[in-house]
C-alpha positions as CSV (number, residue, x, y, z in Angstrom):
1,X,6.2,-8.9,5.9
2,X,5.6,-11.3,8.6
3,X,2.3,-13.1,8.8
4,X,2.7,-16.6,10.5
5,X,1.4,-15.2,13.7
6,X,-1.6,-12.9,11.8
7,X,-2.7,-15.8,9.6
8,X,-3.4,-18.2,12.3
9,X,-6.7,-17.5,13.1
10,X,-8.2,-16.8,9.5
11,X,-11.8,-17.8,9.3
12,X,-12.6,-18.2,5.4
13,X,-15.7,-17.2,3.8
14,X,-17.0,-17.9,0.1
15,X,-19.7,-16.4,-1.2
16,X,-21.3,-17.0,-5.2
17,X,-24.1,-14.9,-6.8
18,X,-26.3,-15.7,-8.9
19,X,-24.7,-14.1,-12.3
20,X,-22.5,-15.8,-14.3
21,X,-18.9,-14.7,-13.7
22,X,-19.3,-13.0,-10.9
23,X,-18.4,-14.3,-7.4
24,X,-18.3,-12.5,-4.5
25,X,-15.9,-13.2,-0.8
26,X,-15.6,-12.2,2.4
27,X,-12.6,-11.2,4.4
28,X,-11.6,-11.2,7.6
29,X,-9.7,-9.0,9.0
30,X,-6.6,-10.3,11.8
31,X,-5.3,-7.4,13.8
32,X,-2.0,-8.7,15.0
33,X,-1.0,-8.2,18.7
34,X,1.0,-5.3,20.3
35,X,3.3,-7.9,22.2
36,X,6.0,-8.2,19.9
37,X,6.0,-5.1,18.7
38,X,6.8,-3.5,22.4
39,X,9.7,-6.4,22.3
40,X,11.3,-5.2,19.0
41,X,11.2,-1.6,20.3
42,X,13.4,-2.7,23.3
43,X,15.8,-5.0,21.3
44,X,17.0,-2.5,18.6
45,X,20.6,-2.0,19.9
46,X,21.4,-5.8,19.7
47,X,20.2,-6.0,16.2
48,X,19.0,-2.9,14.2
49,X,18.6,-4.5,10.9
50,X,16.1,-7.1,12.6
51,X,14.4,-4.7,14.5
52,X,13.9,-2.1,12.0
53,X,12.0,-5.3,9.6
54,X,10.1,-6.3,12.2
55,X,9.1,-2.8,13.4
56,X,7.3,-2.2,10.1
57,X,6.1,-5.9,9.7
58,X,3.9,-5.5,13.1
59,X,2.9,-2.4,12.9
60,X,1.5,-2.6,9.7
61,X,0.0,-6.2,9.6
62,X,1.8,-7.0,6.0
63,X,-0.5,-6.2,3.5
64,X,-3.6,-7.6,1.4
65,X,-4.1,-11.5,1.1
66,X,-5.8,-13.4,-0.9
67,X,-7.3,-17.0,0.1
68,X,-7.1,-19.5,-3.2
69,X,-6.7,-23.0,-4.1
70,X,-3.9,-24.4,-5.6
71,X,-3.8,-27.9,-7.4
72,X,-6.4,-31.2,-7.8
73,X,-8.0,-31.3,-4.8
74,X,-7.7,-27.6,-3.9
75,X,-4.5,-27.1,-1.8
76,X,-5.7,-23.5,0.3
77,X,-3.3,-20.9,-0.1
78,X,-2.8,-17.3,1.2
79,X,-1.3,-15.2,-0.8
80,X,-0.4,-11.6,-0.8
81,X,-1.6,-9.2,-3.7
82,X,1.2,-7.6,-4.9
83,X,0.7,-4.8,-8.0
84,X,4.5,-4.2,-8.2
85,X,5.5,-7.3,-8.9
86,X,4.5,-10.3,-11.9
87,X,4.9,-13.8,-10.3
88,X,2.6,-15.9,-8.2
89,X,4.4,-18.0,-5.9
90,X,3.2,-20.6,-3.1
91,X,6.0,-22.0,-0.6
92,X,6.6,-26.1,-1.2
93,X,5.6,-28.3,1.9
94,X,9.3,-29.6,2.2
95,X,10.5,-25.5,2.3
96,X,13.4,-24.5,4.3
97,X,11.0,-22.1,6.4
98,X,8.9,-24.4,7.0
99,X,11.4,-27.4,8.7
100,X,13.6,-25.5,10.2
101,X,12.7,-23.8,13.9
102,X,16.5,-22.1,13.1
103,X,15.1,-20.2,10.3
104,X,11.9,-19.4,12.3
105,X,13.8,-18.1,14.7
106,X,16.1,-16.1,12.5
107,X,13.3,-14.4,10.2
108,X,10.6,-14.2,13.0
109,X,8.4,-16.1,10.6
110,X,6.5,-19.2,9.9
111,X,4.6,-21.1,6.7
112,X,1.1,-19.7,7.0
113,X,0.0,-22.2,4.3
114,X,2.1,-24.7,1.8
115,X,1.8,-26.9,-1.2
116,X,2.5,-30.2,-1.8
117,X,2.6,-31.3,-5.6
118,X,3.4,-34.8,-5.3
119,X,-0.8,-34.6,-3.7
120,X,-2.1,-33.1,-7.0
121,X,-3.1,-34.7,-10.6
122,X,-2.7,-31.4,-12.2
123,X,0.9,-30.1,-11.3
124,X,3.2,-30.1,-13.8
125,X,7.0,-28.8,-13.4
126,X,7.8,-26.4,-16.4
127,X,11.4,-25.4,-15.1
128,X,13.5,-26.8,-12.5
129,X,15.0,-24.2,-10.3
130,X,13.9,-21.9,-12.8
131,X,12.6,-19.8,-10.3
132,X,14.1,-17.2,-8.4
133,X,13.0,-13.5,-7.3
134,X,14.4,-11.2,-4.7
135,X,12.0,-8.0,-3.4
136,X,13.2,-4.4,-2.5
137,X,12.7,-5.2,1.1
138,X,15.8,-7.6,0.7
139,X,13.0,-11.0,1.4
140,X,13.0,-13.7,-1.5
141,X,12.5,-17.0,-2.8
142,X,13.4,-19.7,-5.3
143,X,13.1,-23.0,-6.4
144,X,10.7,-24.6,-9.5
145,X,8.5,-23.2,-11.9
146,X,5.3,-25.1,-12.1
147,X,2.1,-25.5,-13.8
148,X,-1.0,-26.0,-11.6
149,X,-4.6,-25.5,-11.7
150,X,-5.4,-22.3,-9.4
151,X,-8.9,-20.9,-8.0
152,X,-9.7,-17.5,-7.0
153,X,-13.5,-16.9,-5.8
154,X,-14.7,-19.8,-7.5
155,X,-13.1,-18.8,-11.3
156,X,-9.9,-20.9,-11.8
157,X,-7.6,-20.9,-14.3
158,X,-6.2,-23.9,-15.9
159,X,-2.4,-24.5,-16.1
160,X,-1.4,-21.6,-14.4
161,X,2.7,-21.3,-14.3
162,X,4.0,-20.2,-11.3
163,X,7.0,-20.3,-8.5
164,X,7.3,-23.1,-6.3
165,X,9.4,-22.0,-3.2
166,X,11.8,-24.4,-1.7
167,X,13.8,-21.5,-0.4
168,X,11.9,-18.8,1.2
169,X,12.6,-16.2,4.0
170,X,9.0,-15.2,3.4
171,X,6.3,-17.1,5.1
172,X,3.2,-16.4,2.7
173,X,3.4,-16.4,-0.8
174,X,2.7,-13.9,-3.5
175,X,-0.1,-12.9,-5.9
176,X,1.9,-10.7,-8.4
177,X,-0.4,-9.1,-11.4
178,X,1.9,-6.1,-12.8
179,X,3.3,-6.9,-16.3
180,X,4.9,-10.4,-17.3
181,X,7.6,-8.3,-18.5
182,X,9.0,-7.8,-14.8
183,X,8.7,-11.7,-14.1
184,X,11.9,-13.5,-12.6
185,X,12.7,-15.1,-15.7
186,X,14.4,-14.2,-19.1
187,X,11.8,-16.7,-20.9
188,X,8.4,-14.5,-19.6
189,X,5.7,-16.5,-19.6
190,X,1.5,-15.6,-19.6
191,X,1.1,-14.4,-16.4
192,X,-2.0,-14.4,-13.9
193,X,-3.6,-11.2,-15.3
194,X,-2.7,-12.4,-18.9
195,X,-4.3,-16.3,-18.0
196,X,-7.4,-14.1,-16.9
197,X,-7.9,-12.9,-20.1
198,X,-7.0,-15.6,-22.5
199,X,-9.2,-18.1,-20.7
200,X,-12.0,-16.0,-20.9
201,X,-13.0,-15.1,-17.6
202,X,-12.6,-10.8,-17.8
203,X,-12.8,-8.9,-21.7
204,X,-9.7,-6.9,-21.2
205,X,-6.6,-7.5,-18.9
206,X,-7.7,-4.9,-16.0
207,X,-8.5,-4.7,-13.1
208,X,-9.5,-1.7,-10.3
209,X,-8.3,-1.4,-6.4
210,X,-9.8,0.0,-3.7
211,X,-8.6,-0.1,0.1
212,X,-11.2,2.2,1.7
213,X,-10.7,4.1,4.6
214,X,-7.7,2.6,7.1
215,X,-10.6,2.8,10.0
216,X,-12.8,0.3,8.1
217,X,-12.5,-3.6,7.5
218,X,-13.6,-3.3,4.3
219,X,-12.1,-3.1,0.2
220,X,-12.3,-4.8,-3.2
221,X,-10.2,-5.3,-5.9
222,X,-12.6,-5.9,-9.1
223,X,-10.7,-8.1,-12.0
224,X,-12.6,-6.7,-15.3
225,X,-14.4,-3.3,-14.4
226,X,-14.9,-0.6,-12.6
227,X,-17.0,0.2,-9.7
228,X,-18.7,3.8,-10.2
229,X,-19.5,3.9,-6.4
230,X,-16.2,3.8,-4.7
231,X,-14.9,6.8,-6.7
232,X,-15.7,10.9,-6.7
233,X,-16.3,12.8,-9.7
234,X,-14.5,11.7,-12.9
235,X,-11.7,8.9,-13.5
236,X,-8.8,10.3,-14.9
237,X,-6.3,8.6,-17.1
238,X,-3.5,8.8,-17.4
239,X,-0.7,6.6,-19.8
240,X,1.1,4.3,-17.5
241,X,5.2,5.2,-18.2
242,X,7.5,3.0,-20.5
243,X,10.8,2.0,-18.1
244,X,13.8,0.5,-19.4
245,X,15.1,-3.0,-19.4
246,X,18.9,-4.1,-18.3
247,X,19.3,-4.1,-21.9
248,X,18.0,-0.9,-22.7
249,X,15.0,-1.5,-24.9
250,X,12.3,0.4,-23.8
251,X,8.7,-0.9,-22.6
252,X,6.1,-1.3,-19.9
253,X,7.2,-3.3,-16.8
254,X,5.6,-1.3,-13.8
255,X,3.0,0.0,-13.2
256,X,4.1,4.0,-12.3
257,X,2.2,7.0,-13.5
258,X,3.9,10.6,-13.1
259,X,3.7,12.2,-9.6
260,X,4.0,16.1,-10.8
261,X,3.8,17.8,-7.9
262,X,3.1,17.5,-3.9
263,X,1.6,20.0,-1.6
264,X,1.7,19.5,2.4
265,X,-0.9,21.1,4.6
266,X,0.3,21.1,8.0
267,X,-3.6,22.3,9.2
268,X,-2.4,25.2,11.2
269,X,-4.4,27.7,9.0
270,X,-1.2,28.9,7.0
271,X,0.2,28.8,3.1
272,X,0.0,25.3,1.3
273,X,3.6,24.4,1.4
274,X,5.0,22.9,-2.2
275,X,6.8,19.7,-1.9
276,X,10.3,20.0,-3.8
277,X,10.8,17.6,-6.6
278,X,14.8,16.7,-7.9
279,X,15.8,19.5,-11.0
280,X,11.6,20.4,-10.3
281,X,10.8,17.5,-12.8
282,X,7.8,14.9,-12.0
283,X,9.2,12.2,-10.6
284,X,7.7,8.2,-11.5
285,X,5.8,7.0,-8.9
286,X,4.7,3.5,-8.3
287,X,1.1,2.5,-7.3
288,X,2.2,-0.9,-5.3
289,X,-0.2,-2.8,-3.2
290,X,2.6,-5.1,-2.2
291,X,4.2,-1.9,-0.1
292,X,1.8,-1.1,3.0
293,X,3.7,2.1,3.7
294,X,4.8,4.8,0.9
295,X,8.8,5.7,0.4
296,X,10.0,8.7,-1.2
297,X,13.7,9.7,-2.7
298,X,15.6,11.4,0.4
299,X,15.5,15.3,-1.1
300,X,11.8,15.1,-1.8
301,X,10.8,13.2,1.8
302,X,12.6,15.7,3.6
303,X,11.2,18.2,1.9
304,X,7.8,16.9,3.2
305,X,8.9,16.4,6.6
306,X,9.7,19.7,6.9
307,X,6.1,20.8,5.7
308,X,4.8,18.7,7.4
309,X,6.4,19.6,11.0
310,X,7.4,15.3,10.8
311,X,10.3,14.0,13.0
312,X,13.1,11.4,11.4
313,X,14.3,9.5,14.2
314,X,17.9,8.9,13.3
315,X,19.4,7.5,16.3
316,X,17.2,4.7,17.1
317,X,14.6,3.7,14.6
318,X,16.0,5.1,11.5
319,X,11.8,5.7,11.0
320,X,9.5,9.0,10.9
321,X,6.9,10.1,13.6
322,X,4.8,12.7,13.7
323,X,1.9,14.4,16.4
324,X,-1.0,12.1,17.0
325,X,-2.1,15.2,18.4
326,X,-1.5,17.8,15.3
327,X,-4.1,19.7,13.7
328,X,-6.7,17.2,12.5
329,X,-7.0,19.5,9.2
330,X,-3.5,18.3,8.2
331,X,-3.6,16.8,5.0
332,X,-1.1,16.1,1.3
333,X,-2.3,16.8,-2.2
334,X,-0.6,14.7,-5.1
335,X,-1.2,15.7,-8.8
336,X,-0.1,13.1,-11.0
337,X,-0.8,12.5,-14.9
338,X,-2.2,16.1,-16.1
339,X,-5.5,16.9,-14.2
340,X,-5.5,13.5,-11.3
341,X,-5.4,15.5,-7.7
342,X,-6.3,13.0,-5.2
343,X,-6.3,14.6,-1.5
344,X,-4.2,12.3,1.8
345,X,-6.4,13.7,4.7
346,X,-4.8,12.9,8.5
347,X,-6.9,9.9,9.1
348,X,-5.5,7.8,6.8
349,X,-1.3,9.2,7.0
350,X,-1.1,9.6,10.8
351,X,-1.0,6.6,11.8
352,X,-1.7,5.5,15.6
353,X,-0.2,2.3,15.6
354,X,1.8,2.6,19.2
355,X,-1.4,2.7,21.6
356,X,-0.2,1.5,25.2
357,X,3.2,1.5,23.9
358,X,4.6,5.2,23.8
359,X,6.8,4.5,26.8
360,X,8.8,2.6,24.3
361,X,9.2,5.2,21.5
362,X,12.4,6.4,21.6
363,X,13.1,9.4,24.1
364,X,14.5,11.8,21.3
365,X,11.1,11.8,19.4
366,X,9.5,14.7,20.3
367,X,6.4,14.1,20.8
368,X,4.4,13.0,24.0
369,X,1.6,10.9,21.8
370,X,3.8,10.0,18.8
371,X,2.0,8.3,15.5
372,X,3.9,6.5,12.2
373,X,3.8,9.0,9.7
374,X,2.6,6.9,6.5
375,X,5.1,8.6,4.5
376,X,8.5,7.2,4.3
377,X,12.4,8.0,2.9
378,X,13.0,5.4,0.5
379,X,16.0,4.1,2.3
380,X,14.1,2.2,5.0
381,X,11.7,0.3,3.2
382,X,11.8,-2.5,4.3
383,X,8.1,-3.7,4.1
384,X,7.9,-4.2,0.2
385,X,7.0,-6.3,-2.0
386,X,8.3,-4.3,-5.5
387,X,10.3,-6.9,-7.1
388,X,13.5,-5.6,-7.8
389,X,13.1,-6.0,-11.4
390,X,10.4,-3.8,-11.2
391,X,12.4,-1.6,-9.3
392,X,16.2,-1.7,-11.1
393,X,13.8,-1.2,-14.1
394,X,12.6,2.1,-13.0
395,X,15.3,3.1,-11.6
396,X,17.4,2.5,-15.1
397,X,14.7,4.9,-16.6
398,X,14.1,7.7,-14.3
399,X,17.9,7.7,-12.4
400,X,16.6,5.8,-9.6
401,X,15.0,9.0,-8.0
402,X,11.3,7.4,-8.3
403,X,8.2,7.1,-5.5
404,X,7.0,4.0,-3.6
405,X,3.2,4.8,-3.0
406,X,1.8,1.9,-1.1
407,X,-1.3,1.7,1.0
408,X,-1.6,4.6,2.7
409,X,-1.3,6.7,-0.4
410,X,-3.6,3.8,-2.3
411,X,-6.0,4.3,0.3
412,X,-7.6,7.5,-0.4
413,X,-7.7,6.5,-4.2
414,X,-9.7,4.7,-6.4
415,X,-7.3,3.3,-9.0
416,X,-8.1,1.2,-11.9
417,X,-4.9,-0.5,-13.8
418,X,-5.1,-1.4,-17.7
419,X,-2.4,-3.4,-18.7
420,X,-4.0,-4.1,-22.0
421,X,-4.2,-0.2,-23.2
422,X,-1.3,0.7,-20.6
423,X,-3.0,3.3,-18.7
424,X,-4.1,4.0,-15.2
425,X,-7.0,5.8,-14.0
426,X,-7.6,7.7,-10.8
427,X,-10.4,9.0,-8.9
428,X,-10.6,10.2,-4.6
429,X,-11.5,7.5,-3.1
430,X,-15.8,7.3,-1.7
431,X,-14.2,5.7,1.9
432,X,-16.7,3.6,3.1
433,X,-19.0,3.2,0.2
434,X,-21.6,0.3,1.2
435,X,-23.1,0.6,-2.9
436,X,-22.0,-1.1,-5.6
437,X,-22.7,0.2,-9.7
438,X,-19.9,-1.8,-11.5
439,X,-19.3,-1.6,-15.2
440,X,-17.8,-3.9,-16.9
441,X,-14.6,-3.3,-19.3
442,X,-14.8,-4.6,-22.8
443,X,-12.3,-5.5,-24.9
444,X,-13.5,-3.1,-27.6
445,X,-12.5,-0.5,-25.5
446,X,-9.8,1.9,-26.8
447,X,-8.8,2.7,-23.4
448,X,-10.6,2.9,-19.4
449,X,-13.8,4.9,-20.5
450,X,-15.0,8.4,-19.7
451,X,-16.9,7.4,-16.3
452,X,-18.0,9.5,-13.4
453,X,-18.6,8.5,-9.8
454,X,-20.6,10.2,-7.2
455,X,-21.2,13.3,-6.2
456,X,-19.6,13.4,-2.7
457,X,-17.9,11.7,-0.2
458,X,-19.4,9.4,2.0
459,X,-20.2,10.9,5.5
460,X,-20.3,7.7,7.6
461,X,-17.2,6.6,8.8
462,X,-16.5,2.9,9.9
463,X,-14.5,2.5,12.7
464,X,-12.5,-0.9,13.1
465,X,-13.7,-4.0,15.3
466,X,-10.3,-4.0,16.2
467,X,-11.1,-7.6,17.7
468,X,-9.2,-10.9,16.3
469,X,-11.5,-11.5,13.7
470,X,-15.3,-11.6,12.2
471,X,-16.1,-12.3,8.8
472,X,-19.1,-10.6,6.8
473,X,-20.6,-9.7,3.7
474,X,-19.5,-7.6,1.8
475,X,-21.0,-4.7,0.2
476,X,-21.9,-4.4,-3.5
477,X,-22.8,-5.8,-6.9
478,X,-21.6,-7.3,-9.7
479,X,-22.2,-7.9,-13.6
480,X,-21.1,-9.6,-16.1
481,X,-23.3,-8.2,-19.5
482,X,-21.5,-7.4,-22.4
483,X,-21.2,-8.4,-25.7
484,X,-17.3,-9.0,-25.7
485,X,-17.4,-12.4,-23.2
486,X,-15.7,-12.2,-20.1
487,X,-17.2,-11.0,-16.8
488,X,-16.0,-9.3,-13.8
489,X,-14.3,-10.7,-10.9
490,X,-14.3,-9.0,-7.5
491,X,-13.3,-9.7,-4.1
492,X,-15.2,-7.8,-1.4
493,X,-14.4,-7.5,2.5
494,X,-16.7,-7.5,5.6
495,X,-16.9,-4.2,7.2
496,X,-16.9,-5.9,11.0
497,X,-17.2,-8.8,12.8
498,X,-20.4,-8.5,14.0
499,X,-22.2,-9.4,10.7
500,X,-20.2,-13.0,10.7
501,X,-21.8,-15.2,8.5
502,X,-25.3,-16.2,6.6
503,X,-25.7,-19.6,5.5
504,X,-23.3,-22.2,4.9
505,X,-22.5,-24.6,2.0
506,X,-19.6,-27.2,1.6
507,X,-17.8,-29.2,3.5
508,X,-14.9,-26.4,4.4
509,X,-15.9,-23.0,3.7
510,X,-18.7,-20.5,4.9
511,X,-21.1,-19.0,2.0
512,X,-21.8,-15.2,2.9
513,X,-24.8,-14.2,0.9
514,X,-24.6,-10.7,-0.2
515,X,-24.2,-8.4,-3.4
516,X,-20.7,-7.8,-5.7
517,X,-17.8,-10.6,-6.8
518,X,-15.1,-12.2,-6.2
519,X,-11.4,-11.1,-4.9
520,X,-9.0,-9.3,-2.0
521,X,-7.5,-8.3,0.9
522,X,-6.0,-6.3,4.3
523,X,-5.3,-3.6,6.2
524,X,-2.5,-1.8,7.7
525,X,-3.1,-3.0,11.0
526,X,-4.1,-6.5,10.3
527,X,-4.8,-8.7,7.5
528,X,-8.2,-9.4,5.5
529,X,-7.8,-12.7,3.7
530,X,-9.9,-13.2,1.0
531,X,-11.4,-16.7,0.6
């Protein structure tokens, strides 16, 4: 995903509250410009690999990023949060990206932000050119493993190892928090999840996700609990499935649940149609962050295309479009675990991200108002960030037919991911919540708890500022009670621009006084940095 361009504008807010170990910041959200976009769409003959990269990269906005510090004094970094893969990562000062306009020019990318170690009294180096990972999107990086200090809203963790990239085709680094099992190294090391744990700042090593509504500018991610508000009715669990390794012993690596069956509504008043599944068996599926679209195997997105009345453009693109203008009761079902049934309504799969530029589609799509259909075949993503670890890991378990469910399945879900007790658990997403009611996971627990959220959806939908920017505070609250230690750590975005900012403390960022705690990131369309 390319961000230079997105990222130069961020505005960074900070926000603490009151209760111990829990703080609280706002994101902006970057909408990044239609311009190149229209330019890719023209240049596809003279380089269809480029175009196809860069096609995805602007129209989604490249993902959910995180604003921390790195080092002593704090170094600012943006990172992106990435559930399918294990390794944080920040791109050296001295990077190859970063000095050479040639590589700029090749990868259509610049260093958003970069770290310079010989300007810390905390780094370490734990592994020269130790470090090396490559994602599914074909992007990667390498160089040291080091040891640094590193803050996310206002906790920070001690000694935290990760990758230092002198080689990068990637200009923003990564925020990996799946299992230390799927890190780039033989030697696996206490990840960022792990660290969270063992220096005390969450019970249990969990954490829950939720996007919200592709319309708004708002979403957390809450490290330690669970936030009853942004789900409907109960959370169900589900065990999170055991992959192989290349050498066969069995384990957990990734963080993929069992899809067990689709259904596609195309909204034109007739039969559900079943999605077909390989040999009708469920198929692993992937909850990625890191992925802003979702990717299916071939047999089973055609299937859904069909259902769906979708369009694969093979000639030009290589990508799938569907009818802005369909049936606005279109909508996909997705059972996964035994009783988990979370509902894909049109608003947040039909994507309009070609507005002005539908003169540029490709003249065999047929449709006059053509939209991205948020559902993809496998073999074109290329706007992922599953390491391919995680992925040849899958793939060695399941015969590499698996799902890719990114953001706009991730969306309309509340998930909550417990590495510690290896299970998942799924809820509809309440789009748009503006309440908080957080409990806190303990590490007595035996597993995520029986909760239940509300009653019914939200009704009030928040539309985008669609502007270049705006901070504000976000919505919700945090605690930290328990008897176990540990806390809760959320991050919390700003539902528009025009709530920007309350008071402001320190010499370089803007405190936003409002409810919740501490941590996330963006949307399909732009990107919401988290300070």
């Amino acid at each position: 995903m390319r961000t230079g361009s997105i990222l130069e504008s961020l505005a960074l807010f900070v926000a603490t509250t009151s209760a111990a170990n829990v703080v609280e910041i706002g994101i902006n959200r970057i909408r990044p410009g239609q311009e190149g976009l229209a330019n890719t769409l023209r240049s596809r003959a003279s380089s269809p690999s480029t175009f196809i990269e860069t096609l995805v990269n602007n129209v989604t906005g490249g993902g959910y990023y995180a604003s921390v510090n790195v080092g002593t004094p704090p170094q600012p970094q943006v990172l992106v949060i990435d559930t399918g893969s294990s390794d944080v990562w920040v791109i050296a000062s001295d990077a190859d990206l970063c000095t050479s306009s040639t590589l700029q020019h090749k990868y259509r990318d610049t260093c958003s932000h970069t770290y310079d170690s010989s300007k810390s009294s905390t780094y370490k180096l734990v592994n020269s050119e130790g470090f090396d990972i490559t994602y599914l999107d074909g992007t990667g990086s390498s160089g040291d493993y080091i040891a640094d200090t590193f803050e996310i809203g206002g906790a920070s963790i001690k000694a935290l190892q990760m990758g230092l990239a002198s080689q990068t085709i990637r200009g923003t680094g990564i925020m990996g928090i799946s299992y230390s099992a799927s890190e780039s190294t033989l030697d696996t090391y206490p990840n960022l999840i792990d660290q969270f744990q063992e220096q005390g700042l969450i019970a249990t090593k969990a954490y829950s996700l939720y996007l919200n509504d592709f319309r708004s500018d708002s979403g957390s991610i809450l490290f330690g609990g669970v936030d009853k508000d942004k789900f409907i009715g109960n959370l169900t669990t589900m065990p999170i499935l055991q992959t192989k390794s290349s050498n066969g012993t069995a384990g957990h690596s990734v963080l993929a649940v069992a899809l067990n069956s689709m259904t596609a509504d195309p909204g034109t008043g007739k039969n559900k149609n079943p999605v077909s599944f390989p040999s009708g068996q469920p198929l692993p599926a992937i909850l990625d962050s890191g992925t802003t679209l979702s990717y299916l195997p071939s047999s089973v997105a055609s299937s859904l295309f069909n259902a769906i009345g979708a369009y694969t453009d093979d000639v030009v693109t290589g990508y799938t479009f569907i009818d802005c203008d369909g049936p606005d009761s279109l909508s996909l079902t997705f059972q996964l675990g035994q009783a988990a049934t979370i509902e894909l309504p049109k608003a947040q799969i039909v994507l309009d991200v070609f507005q002005g530029m539908q003169s540029q589609i490709p003249s065999n799509v047929p449709f006059s108002n053509a939209c991205l259909f948020g559902f993809q075949d496998i073999g074109t993503a290329s706007s992922s960030s599953l390491s391919v670890i995680a992925a040849n890991n899958i793939a060695a378990t399941s015969g590499s037919s698996y799902a890719l469910l990114g953001d706009t399945f991730l969306r309309s879900s509340y998930v909550v991911y417990d590495l510690t007790n290896n299970e998942v658990g799924l809820a509809q997403a309440n789009l748009n919540s503006t309440s908080s009611n957080v409990v806190e996971l303990q590490a007595s627990d035996v597993g995520i708890p029986t909760l239940t959220g509300v009653t019914a959806q939200q009704t009030t939908s928040t539309s985008s500022s669609g502007g270049s920017g705006g901070g504000g505070s976000g919505g919700g609250s945090g605690t930290t009670s328990g008897s176990d230690g540990g806390g809760t750590v959320t991050v919390t975005a700003s539902p528009g621009s025009n709530v920007a900012a309350g008071r402001v403390s320190g010499p370089s960022y803007g405190v936003l006084a409002a409810a919740g705690a501490a941590c996330l990131a963006s949307f399909l369309g732009g990107a919401m940095v988290m300070a």
